[in-house]
C-alpha positions as CSV (number, residue, x, y, z in Angstrom):
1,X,-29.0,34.0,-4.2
2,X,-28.3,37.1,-2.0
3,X,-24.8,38.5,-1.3
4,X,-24.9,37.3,2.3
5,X,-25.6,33.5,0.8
6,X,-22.9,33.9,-1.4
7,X,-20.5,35.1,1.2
8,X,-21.4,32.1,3.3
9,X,-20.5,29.7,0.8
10,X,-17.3,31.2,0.1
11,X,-16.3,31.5,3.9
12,X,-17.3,27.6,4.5
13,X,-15.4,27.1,1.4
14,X,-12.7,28.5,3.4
15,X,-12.9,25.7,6.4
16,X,-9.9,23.7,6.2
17,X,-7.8,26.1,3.9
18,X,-4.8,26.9,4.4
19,X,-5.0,29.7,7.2
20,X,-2.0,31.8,5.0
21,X,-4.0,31.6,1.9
22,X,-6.7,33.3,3.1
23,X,-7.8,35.8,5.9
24,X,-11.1,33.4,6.8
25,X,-9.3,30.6,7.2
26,X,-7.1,32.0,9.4
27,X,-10.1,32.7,12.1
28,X,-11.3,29.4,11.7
29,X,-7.6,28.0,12.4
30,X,-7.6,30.1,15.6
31,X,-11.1,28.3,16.7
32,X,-14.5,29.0,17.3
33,X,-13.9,30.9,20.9
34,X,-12.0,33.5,18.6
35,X,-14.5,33.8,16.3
36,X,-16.9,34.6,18.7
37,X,-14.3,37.5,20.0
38,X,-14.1,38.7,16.5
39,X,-17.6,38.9,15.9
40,X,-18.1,40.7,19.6
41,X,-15.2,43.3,18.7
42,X,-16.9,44.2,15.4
43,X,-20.4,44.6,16.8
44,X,-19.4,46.8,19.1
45,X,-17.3,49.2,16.8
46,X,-20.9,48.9,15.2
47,X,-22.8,50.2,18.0
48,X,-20.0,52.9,18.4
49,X,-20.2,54.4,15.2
50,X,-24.1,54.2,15.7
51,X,-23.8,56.2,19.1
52,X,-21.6,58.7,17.3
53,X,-23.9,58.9,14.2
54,X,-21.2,58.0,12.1
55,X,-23.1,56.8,9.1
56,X,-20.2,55.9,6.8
57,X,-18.3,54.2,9.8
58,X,-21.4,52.4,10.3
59,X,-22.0,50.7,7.1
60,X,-18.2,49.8,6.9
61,X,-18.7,48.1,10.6
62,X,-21.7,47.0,10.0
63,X,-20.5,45.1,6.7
64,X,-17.6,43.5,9.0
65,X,-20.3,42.3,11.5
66,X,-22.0,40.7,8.8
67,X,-19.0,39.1,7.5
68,X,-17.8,37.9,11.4
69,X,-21.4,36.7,12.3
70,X,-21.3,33.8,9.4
71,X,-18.0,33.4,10.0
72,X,-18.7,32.5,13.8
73,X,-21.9,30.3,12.8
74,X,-19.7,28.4,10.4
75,X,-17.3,28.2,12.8
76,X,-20.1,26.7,15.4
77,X,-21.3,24.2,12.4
78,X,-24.8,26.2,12.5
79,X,-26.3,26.9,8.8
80,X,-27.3,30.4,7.9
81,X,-29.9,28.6,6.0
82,X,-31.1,27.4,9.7
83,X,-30.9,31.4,11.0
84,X,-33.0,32.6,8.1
85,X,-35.4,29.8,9.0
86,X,-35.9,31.1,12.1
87,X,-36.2,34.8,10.6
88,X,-38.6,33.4,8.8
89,X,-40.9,31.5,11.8
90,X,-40.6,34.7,13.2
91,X,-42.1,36.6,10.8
92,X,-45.7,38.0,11.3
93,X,-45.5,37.3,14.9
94,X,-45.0,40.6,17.3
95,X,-42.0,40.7,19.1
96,X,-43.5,41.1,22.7
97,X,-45.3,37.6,21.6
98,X,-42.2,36.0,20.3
99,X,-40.3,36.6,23.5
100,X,-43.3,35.4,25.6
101,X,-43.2,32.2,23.7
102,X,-39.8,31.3,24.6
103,X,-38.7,28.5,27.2
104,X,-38.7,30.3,30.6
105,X,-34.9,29.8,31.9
């Protein structure tokens, strides 16, 4: 099991907790809509220690992202397993012809 499947399961573990016992249950107490924010603030502290080629800022933001993106899908009921699945149908297949293939909308 990878590190990000293992910290999936502990922050759906977290649904339903007690948002004072634990830093992941309070985002989910405050709601999917502020999980989304969350995960929008920390990607873009992301991109801006990527613009200033800050690399250790950038692994420590980048880590956060990581951790705020599952939190936001669990928040949204979607399963990573379901994300990686679609990683995974994406694989092989160029970029330019994956983005072609998409419902026009």
């Amino acid at each position: 099991m990878s590190v990000l499947a293992r910290l999936d399961a502990v922050i759906r573990s977290r649904k339903g907790a007690d948002p004072a016992s634990s830093h992941t249950a309070k985002l989910f107490a405050k709601g999917p809509r502020k999980c989304a924010q969350k995960f929008g603030e920390e990607a873009v502290e992301a991109v801006i220690a990527a613009a200033a080629n800050d690399r250790a800022e950038l692994k420590s933001e980048a880590a956060d992202t990581l951790y705020h993106l599952l939190v936001m899908l669990a928040a949204r009921d979607v399963p990573f397993g379901e994300v990686l699945a679609e990683l995974e149908r994406r694989e092989g297949v160029s970029g330019v012809a994956e983005k072609a293939s998409r419902p026009k909308g």
